[in-house]
TILO-671815 format. One record per residue (C-alpha): residue in one letter; chain; x, y, z. Coordinates in steps of 0.001 Angstrom, whole numbers, plus 500000, padded with zeros to 6 digits. Layout:
SITE rest kette   east  north     up
SITE    A     A      X      Y      Z
...
//
This chain:
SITE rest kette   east  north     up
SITE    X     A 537548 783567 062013
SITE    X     A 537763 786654 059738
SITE    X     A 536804 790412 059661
SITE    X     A 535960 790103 056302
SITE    X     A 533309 792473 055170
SITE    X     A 532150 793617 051713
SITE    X     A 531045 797230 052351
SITE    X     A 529007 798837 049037
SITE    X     A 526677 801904 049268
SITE    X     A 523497 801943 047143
SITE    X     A 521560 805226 045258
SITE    X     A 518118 804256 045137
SITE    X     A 515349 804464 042105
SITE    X     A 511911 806224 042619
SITE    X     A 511009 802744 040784
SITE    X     A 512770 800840 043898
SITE    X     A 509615 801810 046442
SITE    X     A 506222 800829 046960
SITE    X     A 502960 803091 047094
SITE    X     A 503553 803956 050700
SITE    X     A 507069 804956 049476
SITE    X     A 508684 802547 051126
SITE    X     A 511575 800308 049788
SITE    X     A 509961 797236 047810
SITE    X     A 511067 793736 049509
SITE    X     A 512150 792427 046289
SITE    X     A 514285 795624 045918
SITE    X     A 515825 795160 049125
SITE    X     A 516519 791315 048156
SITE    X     A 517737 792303 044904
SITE    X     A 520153 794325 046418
SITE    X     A 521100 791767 048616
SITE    X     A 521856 789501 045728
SITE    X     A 524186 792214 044095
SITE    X     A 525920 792196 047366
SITE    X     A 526789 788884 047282
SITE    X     A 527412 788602 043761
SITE    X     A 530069 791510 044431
SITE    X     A 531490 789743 047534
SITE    X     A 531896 786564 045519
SITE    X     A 533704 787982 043063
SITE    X     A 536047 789287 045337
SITE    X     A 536454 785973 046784
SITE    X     A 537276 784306 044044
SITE    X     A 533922 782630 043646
SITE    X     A 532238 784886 041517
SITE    X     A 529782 784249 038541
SITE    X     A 532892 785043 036121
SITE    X     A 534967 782317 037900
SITE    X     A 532622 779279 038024
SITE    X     A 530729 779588 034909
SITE    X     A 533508 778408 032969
SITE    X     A 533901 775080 034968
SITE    X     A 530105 774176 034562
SITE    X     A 529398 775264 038396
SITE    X     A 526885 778481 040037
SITE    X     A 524969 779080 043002
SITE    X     A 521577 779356 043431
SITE    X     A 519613 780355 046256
SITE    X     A 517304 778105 048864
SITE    X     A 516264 780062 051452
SITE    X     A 516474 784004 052630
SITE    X     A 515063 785567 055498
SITE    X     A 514412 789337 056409
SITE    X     A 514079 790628 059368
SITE    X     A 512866 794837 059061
SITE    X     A 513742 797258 061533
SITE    X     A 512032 799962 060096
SITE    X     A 510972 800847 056437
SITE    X     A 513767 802188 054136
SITE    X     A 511637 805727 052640
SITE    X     A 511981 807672 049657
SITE    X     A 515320 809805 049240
SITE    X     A 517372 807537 052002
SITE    X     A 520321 805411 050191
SITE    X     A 521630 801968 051744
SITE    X     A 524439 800571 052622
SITE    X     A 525210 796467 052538
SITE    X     A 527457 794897 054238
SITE    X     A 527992 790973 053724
SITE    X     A 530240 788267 054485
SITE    X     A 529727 784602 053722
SITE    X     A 529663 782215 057034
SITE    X     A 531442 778904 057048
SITE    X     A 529667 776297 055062
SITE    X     A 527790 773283 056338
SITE    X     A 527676 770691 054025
SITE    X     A 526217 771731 051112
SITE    X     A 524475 774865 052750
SITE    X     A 526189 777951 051703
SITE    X     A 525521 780445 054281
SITE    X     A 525817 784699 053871
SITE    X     A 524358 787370 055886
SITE    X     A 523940 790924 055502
SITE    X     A 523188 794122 057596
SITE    X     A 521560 796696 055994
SITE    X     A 522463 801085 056680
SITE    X     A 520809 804475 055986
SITE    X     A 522455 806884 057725
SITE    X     A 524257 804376 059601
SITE    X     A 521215 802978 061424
SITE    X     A 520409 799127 061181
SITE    X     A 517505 799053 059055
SITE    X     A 517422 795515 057979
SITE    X     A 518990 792073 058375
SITE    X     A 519201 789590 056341
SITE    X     A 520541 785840 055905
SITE    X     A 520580 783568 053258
SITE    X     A 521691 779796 052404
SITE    X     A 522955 778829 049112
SITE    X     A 523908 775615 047563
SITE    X     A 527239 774900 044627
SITE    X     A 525470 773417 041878
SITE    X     A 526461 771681 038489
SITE    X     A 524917 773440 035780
SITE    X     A 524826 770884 033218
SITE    X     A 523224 768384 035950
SITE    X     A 521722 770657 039000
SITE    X     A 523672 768368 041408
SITE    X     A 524609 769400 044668
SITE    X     A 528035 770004 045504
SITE    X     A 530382 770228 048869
SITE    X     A 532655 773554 049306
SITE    X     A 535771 771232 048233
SITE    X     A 534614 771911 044566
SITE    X     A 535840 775606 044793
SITE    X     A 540027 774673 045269
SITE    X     A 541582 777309 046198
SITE    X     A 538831 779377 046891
SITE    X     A 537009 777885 049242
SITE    X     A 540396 777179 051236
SITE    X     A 541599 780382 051161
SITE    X     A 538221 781876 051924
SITE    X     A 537541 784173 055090
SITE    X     A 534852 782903 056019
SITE    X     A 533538 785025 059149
SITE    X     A 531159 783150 061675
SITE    X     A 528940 786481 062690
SITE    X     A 525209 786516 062861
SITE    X     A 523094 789299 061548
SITE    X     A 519334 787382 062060
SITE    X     A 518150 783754 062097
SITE    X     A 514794 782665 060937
SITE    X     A 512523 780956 063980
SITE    X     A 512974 777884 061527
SITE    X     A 514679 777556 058181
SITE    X     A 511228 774935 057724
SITE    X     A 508524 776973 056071
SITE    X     A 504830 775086 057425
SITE    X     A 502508 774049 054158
SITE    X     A 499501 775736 053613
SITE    X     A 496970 773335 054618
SITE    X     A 493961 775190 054298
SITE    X     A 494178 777815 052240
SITE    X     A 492697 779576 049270
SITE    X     A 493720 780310 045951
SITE    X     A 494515 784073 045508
SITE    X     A 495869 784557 041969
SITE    X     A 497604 782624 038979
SITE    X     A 500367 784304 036470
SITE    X     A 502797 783002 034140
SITE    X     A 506373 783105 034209
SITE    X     A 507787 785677 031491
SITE    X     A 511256 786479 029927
SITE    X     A 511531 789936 031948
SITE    X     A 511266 787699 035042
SITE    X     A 514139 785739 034438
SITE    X     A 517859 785661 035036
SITE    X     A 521059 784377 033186
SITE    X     A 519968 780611 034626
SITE    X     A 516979 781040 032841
SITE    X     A 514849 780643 035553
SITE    X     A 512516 783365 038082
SITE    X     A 514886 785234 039865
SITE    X     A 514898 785309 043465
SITE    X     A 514170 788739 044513
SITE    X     A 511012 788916 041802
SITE    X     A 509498 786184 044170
SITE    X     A 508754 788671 046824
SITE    X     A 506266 790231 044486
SITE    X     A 504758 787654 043355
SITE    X     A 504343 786553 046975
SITE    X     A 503575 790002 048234
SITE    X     A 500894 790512 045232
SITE    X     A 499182 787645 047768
SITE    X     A 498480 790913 049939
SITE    X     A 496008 794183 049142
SITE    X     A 497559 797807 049898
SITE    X     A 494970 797890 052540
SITE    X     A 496659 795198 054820
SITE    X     A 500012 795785 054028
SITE    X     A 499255 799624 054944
SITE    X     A 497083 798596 058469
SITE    X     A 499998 795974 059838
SITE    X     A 503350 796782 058125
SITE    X     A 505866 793711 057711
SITE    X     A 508338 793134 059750
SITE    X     A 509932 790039 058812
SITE    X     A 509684 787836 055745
SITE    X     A 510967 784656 054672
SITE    X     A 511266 782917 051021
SITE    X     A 512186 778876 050657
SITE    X     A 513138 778154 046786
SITE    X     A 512068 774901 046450
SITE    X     A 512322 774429 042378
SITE    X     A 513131 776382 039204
SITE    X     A 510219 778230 037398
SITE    X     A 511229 778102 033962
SITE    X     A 509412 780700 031421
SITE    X     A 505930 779878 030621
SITE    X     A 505410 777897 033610
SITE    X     A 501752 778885 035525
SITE    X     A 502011 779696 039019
SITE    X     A 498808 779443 041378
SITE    X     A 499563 780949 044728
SITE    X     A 498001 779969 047938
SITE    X     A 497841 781779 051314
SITE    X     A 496704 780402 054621
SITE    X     A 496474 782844 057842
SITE    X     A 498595 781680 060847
SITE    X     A 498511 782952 064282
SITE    X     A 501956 784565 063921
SITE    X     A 501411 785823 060413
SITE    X     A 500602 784040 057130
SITE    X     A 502126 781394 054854
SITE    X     A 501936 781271 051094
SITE    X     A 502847 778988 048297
SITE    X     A 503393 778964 044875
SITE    X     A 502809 775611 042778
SITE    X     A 503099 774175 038997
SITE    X     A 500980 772089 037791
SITE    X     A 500419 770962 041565
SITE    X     A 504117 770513 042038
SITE    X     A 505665 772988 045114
SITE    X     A 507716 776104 043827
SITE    X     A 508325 778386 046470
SITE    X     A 506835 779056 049491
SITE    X     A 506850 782408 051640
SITE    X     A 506055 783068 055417
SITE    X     A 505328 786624 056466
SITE    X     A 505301 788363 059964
SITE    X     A 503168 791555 060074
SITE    X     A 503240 794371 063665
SITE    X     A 501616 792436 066029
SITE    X     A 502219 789297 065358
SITE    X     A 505912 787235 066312
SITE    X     A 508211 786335 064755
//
């Protein structure tokens, strides 16, 4: 296996952090995303390469596990490299610098889709690409399970509707503004009395604009899970590990 690393360093907006002044989750994921989208395109895989042969990826699953909070005035450096593929499970992880201290890691799965049909597709449908690809086997994290429990018993916290300024060239909710909607599940005053250190996100269908979310959150002994449903169809759900509680 490979060395391979894609290396970028990030300046970060007042407008990335949170009211504790600590790097928003979904500004940490979206950063994550433009790491792989800049590693792809190095690879040959990029958004600029498949789109003209019907094909993208889309993300299924992420999972974050925080080493300490990123705080206002640090910048952060990602580093990313795509694992080899299993199936049709796309795998990339990512360690996250300030000051060259681990911060944050991160891992992700992916699936090749066709646009026109949403299929799945196998790494063979990249050519070249995929066989020329240095795929590097290193782990940064790993989620207890990639499974995210259903809520069972839990109560309905808020409803919203999905908007334009939510959505991304697929016309769908983009990936990293599900951490807000999840983390909106939350009040300051928790998040401030038992920080977060680790988070998880399983993309389970396409919000399309105008679509009504309800979200759900049930406690768990190690932390809480949330979902978001349409119509009584499942969305997205979200697990979330706070100090004190495993993960």
């Amino acid at each position: 296996m490979s060395d391979y690393c894609n290396t970028t360093t990030y300046s970060l907006r007042y407008a990335d952090f949170d009211f504790q002044d600590e790097l928003r989750p979904s500004s940490l994921l979206g950063i994550t995303q433009e790491a792989a989208c800049m590693s792809a395109d190095e690879l040959g895989f990029g958004y600029d390469d498949l789109k003209p042969r019907d094909l993208g990826f889309v993300i299924v699953n992420s999972y974050c596990r925080l080493v300490r909070p990123v705080r206002l005035g640090e910048t952060l450096t990602a580093q990313t490299w795509p694992l080899p593929p299993r199936h049709i499970f796309f795998e990339r992880d990512y360690r996250l610098l300030s000051g060259g201290e681990e911060v944050a890691a991160v891992a992700s799965r992916w699936c090749l889709v066709d646009l026109k049909t949403f299929a799945l597709l196998t790494p063979e449908r990249l050519g070249k690409a995929h066989e020329e690809c240095p795929y590097r086997a290193e782990k940064t994290t790993e989620p207890p399970s990639w499974k995210i429990p259903r809520v069972k018993e839990g109560r309905t916290v808020y409803k919203m509707r999905v908007n334009i300024s939510h959505c991304d060239h697929y016309l769908h909710a983009n990936n990293a503004r599900y951490a807000d909607f999840f983390f909106d599940c939350f009040t300051m005053e928790e998040l401030a009395a038992r920080p977060v250190t680790a988070f998880q996100i399983a993309y389970i269908k396409q919000a399309k604009p105008g679509s009504v979310l309800t979200f759900l959150r049930e406690e768990k002994e190690d932390g809480a899970v949330c979902e978001a449903l349409c119509a009584g169809e499942l969305i997205a759900q979200f697990r979330v590990w706070r100090e004190g509680e495993g993960a």
